[in-house]
Backbone and ligand atoms as CSV (ligand in chain L), in Angstrom:
chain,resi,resn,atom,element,x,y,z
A,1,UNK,N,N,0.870,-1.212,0.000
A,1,UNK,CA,C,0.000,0.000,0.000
A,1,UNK,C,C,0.889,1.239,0.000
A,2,UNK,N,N,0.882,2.087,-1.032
A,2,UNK,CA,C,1.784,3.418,-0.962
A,2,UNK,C,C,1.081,4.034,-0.124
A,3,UNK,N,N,2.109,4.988,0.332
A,3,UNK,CA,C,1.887,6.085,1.131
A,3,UNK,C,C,0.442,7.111,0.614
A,4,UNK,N,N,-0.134,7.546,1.548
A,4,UNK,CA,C,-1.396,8.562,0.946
A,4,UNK,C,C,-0.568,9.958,0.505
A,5,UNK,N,N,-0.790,10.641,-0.649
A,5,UNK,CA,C,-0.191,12.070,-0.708
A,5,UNK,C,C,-0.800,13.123,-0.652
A,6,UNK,N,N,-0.703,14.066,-0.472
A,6,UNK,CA,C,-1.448,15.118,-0.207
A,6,UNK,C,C,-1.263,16.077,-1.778
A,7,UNK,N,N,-2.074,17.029,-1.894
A,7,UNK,CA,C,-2.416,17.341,-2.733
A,7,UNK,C,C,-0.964,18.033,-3.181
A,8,UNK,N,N,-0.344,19.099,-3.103
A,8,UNK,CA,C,1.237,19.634,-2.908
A,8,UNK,C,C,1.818,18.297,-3.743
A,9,UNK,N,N,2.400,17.332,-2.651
A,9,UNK,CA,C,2.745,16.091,-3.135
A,9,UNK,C,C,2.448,15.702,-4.752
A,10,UNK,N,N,0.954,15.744,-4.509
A,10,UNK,CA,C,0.655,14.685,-6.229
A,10,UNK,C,C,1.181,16.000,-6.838
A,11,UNK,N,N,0.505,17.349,-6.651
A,11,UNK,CA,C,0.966,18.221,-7.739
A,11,UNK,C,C,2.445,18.297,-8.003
A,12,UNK,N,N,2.969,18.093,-7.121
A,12,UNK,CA,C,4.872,18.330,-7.386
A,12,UNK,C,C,5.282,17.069,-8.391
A,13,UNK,N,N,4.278,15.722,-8.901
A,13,UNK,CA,C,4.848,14.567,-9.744
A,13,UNK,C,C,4.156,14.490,-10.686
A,14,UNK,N,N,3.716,15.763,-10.981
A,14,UNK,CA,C,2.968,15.845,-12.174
A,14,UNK,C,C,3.802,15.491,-13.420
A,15,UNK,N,N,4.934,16.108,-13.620
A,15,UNK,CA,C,5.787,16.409,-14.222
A,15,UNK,C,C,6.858,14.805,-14.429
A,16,UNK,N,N,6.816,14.375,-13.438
A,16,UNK,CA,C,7.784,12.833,-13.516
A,16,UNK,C,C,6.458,12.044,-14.053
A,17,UNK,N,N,5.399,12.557,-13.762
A,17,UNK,CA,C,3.919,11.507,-14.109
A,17,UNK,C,C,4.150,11.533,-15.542
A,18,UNK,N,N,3.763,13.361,-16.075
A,18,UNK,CA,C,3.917,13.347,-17.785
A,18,UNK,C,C,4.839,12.441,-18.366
A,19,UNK,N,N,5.995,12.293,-17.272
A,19,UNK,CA,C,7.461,11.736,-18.558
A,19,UNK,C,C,7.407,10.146,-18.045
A,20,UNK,N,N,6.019,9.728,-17.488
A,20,UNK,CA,C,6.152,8.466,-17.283
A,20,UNK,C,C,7.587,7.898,-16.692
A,21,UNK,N,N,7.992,8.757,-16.063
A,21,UNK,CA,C,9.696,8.710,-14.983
A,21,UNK,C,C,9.003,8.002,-14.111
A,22,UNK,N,N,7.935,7.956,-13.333
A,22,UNK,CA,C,7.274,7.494,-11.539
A,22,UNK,C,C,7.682,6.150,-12.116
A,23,UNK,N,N,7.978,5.854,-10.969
A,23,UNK,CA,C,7.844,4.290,-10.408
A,23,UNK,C,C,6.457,3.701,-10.253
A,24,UNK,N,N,6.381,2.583,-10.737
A,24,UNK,CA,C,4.699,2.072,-10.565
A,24,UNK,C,C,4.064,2.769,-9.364
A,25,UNK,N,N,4.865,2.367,-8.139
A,25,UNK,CA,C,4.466,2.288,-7.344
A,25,UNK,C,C,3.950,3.766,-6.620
A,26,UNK,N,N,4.289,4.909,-6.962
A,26,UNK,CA,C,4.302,6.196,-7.144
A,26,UNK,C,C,3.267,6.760,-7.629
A,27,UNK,N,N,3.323,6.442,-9.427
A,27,UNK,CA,C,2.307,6.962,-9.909
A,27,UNK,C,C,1.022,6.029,-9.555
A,28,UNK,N,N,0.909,5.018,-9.481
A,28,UNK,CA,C,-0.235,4.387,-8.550
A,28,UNK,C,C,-0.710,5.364,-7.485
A,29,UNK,N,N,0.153,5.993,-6.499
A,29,UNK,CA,C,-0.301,7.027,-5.431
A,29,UNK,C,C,-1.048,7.892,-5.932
A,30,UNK,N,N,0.256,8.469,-6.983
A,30,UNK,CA,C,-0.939,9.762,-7.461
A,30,UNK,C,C,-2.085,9.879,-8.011
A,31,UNK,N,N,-2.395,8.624,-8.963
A,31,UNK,CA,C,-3.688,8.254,-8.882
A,31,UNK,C,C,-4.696,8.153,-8.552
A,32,UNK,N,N,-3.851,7.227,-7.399
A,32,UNK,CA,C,-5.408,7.335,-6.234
A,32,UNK,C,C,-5.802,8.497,-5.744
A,33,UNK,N,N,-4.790,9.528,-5.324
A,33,UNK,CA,C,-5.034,11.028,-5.101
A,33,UNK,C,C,-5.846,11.275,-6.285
A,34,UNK,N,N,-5.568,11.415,-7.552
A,34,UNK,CA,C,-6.333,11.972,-8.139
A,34,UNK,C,C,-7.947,11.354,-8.208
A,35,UNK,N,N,-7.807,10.191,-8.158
A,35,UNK,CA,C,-9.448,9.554,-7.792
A,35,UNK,C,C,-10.399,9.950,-7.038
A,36,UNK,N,N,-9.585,10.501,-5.941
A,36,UNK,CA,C,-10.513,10.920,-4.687
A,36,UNK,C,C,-10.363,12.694,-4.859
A,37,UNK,N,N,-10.130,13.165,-5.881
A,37,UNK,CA,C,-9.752,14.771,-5.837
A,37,UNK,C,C,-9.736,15.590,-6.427
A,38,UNK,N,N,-10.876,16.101,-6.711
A,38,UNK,CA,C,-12.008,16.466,-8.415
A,38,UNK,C,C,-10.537,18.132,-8.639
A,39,UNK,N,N,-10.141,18.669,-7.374
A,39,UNK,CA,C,-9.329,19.853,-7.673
A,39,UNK,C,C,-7.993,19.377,-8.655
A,40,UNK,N,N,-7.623,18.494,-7.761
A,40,UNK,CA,C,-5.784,17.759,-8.210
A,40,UNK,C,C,-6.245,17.301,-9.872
A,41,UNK,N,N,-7.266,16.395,-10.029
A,41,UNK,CA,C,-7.493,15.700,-11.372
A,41,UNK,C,C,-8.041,16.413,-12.509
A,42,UNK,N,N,-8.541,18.056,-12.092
A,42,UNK,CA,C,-8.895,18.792,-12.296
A,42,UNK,C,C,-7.051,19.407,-13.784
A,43,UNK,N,N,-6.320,20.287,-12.379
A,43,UNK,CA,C,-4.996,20.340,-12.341
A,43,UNK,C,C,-4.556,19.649,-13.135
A,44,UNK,N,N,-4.304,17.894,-12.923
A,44,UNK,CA,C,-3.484,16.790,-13.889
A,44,UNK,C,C,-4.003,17.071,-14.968
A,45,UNK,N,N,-5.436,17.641,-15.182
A,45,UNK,CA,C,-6.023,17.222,-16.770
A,45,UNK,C,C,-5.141,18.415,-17.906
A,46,UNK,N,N,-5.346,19.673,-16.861
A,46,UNK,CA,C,-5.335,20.642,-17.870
A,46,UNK,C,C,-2.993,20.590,-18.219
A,47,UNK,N,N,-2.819,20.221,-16.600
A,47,UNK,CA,C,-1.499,20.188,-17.529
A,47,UNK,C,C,-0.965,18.826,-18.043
A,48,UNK,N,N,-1.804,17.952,-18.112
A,48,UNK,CA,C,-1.191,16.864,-19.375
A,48,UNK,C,C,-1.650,17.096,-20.783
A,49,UNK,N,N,-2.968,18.256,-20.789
A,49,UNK,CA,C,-3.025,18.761,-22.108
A,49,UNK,C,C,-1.817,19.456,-22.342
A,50,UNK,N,N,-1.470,20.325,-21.574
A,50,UNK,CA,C,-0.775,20.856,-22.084
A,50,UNK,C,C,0.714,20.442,-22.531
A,51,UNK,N,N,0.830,19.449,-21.703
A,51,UNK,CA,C,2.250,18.299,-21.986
A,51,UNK,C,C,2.212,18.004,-23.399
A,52,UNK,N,N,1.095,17.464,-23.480
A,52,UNK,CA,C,0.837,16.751,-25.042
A,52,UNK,C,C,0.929,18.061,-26.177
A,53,UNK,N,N,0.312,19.186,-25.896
A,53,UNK,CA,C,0.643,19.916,-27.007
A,53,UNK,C,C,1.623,20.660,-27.154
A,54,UNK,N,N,2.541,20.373,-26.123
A,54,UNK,CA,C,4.225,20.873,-26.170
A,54,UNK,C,C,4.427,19.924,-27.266
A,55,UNK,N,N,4.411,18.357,-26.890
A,55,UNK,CA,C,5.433,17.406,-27.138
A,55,UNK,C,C,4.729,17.659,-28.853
A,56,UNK,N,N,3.531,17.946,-29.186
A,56,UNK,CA,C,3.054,17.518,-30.545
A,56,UNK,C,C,4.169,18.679,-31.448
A,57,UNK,N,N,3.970,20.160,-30.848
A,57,UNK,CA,C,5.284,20.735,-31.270
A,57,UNK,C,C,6.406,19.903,-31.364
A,58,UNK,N,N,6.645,19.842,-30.339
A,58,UNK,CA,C,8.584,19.422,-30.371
A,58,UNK,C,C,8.334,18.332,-31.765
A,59,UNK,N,N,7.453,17.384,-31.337
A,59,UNK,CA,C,7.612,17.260,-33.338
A,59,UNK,C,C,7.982,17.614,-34.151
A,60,UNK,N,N,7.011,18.952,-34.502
A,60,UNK,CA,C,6.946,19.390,-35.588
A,60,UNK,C,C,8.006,20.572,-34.951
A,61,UNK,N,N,9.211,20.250,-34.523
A,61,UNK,CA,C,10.319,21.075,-35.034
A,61,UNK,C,C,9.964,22.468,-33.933
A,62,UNK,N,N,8.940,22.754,-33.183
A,62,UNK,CA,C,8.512,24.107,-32.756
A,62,UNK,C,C,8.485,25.320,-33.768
A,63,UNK,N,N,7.822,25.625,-34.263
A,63,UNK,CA,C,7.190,26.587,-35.483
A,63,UNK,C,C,7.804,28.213,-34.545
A,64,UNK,N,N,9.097,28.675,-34.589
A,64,UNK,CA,C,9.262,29.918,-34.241
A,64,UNK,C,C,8.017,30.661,-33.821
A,65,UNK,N,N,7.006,30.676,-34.040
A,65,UNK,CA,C,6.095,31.528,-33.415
A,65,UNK,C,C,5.566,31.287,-31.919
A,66,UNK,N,N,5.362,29.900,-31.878
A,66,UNK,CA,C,4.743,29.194,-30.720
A,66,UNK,C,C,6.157,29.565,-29.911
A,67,UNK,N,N,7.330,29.206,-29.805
A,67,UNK,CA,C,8.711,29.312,-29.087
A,67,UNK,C,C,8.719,30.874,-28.580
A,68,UNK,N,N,8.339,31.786,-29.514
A,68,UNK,CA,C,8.338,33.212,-28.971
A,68,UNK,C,C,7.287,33.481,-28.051
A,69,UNK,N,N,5.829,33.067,-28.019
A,69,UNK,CA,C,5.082,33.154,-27.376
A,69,UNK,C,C,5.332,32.416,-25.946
A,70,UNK,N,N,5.889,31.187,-26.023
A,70,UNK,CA,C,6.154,30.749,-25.463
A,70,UNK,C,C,6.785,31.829,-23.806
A,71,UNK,N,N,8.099,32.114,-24.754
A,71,UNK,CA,C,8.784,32.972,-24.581
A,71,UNK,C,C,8.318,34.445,-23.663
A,72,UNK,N,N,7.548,34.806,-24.443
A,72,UNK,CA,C,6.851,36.424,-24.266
A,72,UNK,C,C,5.816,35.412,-22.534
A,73,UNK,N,N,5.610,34.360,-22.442
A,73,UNK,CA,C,5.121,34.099,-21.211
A,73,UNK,C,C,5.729,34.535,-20.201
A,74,UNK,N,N,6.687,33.373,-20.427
A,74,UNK,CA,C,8.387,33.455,-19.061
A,74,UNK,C,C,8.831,34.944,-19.417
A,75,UNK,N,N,8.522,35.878,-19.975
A,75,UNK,CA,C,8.886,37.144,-19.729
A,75,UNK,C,C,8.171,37.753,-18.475
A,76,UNK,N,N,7.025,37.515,-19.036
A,76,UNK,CA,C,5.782,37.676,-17.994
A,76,UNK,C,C,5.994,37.238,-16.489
A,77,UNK,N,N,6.540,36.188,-15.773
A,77,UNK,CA,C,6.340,35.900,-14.932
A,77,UNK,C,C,7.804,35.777,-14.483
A,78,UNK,N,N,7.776,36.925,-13.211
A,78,UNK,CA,C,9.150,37.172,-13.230
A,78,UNK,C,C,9.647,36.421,-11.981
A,79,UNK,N,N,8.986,35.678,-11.664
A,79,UNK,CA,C,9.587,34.772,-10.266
A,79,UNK,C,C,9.816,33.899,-10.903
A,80,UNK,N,N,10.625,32.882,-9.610
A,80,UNK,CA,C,11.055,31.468,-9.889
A,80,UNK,C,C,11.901,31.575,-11.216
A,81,UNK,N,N,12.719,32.507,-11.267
A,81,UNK,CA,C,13.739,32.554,-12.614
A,81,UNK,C,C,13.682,32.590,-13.837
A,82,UNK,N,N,12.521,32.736,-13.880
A,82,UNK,CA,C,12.138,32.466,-15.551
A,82,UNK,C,C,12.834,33.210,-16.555
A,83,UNK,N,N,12.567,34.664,-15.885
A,83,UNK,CA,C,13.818,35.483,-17.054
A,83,UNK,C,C,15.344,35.200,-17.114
A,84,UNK,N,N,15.905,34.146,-15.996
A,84,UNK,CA,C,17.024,33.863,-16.233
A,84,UNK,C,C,17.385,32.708,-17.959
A,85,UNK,N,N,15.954,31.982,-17.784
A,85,UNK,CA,C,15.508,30.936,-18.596
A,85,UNK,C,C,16.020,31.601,-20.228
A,86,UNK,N,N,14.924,32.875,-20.159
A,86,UNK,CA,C,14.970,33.263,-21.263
A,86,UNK,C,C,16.225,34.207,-21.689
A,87,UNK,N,N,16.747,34.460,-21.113
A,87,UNK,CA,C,18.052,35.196,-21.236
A,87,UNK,C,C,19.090,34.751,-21.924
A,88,UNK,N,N,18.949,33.131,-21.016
A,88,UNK,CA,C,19.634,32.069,-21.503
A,88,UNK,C,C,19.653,31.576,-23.030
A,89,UNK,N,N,18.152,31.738,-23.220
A,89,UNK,CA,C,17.511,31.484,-24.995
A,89,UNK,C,C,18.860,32.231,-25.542
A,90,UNK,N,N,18.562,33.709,-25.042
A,90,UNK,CA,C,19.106,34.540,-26.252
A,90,UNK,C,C,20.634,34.488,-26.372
A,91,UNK,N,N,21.250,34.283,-24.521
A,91,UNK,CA,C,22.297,34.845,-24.782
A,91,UNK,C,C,23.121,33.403,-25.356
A,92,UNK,N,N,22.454,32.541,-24.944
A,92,UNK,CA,C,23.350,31.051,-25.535
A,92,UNK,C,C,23.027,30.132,-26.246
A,93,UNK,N,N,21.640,30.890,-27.394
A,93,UNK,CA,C,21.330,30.198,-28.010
A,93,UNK,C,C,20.508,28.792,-28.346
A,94,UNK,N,N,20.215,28.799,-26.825
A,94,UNK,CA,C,19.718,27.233,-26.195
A,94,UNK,C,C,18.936,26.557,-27.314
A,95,UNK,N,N,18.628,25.491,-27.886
A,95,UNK,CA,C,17.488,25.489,-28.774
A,95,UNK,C,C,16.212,25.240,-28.177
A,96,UNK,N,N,15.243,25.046,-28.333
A,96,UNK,CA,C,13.694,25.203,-27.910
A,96,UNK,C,C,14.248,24.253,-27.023
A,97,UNK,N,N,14.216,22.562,-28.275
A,97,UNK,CA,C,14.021,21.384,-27.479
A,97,UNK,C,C,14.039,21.523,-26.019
A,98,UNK,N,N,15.612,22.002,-25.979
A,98,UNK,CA,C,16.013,22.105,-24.684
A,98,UNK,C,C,15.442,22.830,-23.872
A,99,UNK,N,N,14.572,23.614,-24.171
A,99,UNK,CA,C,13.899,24.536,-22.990
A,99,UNK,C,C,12.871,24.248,-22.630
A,100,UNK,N,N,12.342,23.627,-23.455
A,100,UNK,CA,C,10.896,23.012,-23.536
A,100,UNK,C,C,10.508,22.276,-22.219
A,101,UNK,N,N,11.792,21.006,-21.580
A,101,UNK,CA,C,11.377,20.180,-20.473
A,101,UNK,C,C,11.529,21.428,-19.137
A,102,UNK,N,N,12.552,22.608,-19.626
A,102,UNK,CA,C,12.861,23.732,-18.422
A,102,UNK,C,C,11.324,24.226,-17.907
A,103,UNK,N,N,11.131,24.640,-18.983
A,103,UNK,CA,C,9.563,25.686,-19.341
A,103,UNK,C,C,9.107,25.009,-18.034
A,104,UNK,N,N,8.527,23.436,-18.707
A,104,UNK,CA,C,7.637,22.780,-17.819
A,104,UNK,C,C,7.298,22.653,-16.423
A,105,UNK,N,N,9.110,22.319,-16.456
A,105,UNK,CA,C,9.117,22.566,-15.031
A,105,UNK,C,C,8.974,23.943,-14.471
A,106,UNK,N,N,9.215,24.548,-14.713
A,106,UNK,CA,C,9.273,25.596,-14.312
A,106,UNK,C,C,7.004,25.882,-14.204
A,107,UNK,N,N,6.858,25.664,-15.344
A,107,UNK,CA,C,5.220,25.964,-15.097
A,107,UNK,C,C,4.907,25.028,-14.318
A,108,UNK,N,N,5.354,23.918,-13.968
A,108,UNK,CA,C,4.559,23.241,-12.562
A,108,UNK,C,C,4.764,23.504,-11.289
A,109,UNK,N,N,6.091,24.610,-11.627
A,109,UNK,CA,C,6.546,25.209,-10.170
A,109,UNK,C,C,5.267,26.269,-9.452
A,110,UNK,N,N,5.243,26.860,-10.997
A,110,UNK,CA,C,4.164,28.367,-10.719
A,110,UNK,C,C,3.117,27.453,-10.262
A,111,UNK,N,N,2.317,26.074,-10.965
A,111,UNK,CA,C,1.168,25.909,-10.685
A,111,UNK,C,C,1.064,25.218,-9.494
A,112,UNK,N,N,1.840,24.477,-8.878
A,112,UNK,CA,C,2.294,24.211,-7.620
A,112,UNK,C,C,2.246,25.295,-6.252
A,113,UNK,N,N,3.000,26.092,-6.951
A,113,UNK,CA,C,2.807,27.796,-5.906
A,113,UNK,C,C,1.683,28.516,-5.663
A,114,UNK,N,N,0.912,28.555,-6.835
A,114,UNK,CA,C,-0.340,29.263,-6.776
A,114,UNK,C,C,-1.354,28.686,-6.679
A,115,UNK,N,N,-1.583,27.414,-6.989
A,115,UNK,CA,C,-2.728,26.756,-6.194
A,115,UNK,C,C,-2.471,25.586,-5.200
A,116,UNK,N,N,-1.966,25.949,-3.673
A,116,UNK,CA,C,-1.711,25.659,-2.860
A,116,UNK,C,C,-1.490,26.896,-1.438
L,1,ZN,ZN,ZN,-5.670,16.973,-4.219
């Protein structure tokens, strides 16, 4: 029987959940959290959409427009480092790919922070 998690908890493995990283035994937890937790499953839904329509980009190469918008977000939100993120874009060239798993994390940080 895994441990019960609290809501914080499941939200902080959202992100190892998307990349299918959890251990059975893990994402089994968060599960069950989300079973019993119309807010958290609520949360998981909207950011595994949004997982999926990163990754459908990173496909297709990221279309410069979506990457700037992207971009013009983490401008926006000036905690938790983000403008270091994007700085980084410019000053070293990073390519998307690579920022793409940053982004994420980084947006499960914000959504972690602000609804809790
Ligand atoms: Zn919850």
């Amino acid at each position: 029987m895994p441990a019960q998690l609290n809501h914080r908890e499941t939200r902080a493995l959202f992100l190892a959940l998307a990349d299918e990283e959890l251990p059975t035994e893990k994402a089994r937890a968060v599960h069950q959290h989300l079973d019993g937790c119309g807010e958290c499953q609520q949360g998981w839904q909207q950011y595994s959409s949004t997982v999926q329509r990163l990754r459908g980009v990173e496909r297709e190469k990221a279309p410069p427009a979506l990457a700037s918008l992207v971009m013009t977000r983490v401008k926006r939100q000036r905690r938790f480092g983000l403008r270091g993120l994007h700085r980084m874009h410019l000053t070293h060239r990073f390519p998307v790919e690579v920022l793409i798993p940053l982004l994420l994390a980084a947006a499960v940080a914000a959504f972690v922070m602000m609804s809790s």
